[in-house]
N, C-alpha and C positions, 0 to 999 in steps of 0.2 A: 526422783533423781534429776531429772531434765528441768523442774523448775531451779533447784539447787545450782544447776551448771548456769542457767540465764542467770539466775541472779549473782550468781558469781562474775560472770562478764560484765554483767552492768555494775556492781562493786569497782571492775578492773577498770571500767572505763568515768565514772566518777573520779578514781582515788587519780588518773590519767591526768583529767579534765582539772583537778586539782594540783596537780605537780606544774601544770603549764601555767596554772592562775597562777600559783607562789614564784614562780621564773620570770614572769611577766609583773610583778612587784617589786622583785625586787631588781628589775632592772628600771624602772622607773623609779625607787628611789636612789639608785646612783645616780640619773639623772638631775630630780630635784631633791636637792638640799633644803634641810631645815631650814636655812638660814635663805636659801631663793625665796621659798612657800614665805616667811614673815617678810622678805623686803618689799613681792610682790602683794602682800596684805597691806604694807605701810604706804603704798603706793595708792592702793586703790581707796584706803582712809583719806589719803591728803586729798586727793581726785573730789572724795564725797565730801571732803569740806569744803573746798572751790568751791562746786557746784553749786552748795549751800550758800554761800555765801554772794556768788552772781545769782540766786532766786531771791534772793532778800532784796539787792539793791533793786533788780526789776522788777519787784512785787511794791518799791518806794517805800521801804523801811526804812529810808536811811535816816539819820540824825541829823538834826539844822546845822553842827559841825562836819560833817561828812560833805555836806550839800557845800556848806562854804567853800570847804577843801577842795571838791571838786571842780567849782567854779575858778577857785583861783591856780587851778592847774590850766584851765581852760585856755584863760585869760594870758597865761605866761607863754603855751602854748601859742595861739593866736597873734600874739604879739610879737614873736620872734619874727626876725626878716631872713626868709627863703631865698637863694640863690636861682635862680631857673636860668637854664641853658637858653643863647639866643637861640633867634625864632630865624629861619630863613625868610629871605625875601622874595628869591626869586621863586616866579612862579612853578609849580611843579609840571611837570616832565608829562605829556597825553600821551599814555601808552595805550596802543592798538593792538590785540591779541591776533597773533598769525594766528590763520589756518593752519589745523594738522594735517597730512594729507592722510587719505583712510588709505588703512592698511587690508589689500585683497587677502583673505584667509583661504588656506585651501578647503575645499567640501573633504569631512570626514569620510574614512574608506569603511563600507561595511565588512565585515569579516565574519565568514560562518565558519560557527561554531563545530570542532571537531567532538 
């Protein structure tokens, strides 16, 4: 009879241990959404096709057209005329860091313990 009774408790405390798993699911799927769980999957697809696709060009896969292409983006780039803010002239400013003066601290006060 006293194994009967343990194993009943332990019954009670599984089937427990299981009511708080199903509670703890299904507040998690009100959280996420079918439709979160796929956008975050389509997201992480697109991520792995980048990735693929910057391993290729720096692995120097690319095609003689790709290569031109890039060159001529280059080129357009490089060529464009940049604007840059004047430069001053005068010369800059010799700044000398003051002294701080040191700060006296007082000496901690021991205190026995009561």
């Amino acid at each position: 009879q006293v194994q009967d009774i343990e194993f009943t408790q332990i019954e009670m405390k599984v089937i427990e241990g299981l009511k708080i798993g199903n509670e703890c699911l299904n507040k998690m799927h009100q959280v996420m959404s079918i439709e979160e769980v796929e956008r975050i999957i389509g997201e992480t697809q697109d991520a792995v096709e980048y990735q693929r696709q910057i391993d290729e060009i720096l692995a120097g896969s690319l095609t003689e057209e790709d290569e031109d292409a890039i060159l001529e983006e280059l080129n357009a780039i490089t060529q464009e005329q940049i604007e840059l803010p004047e430069v001053p002239s005068e010369p800059l400013p010799e700044e000398v860091p003051e002294a701080s003066p040191i700060k006296n601290r007082p000496e901690p006060e021991l205190v026995a313990a009561s």
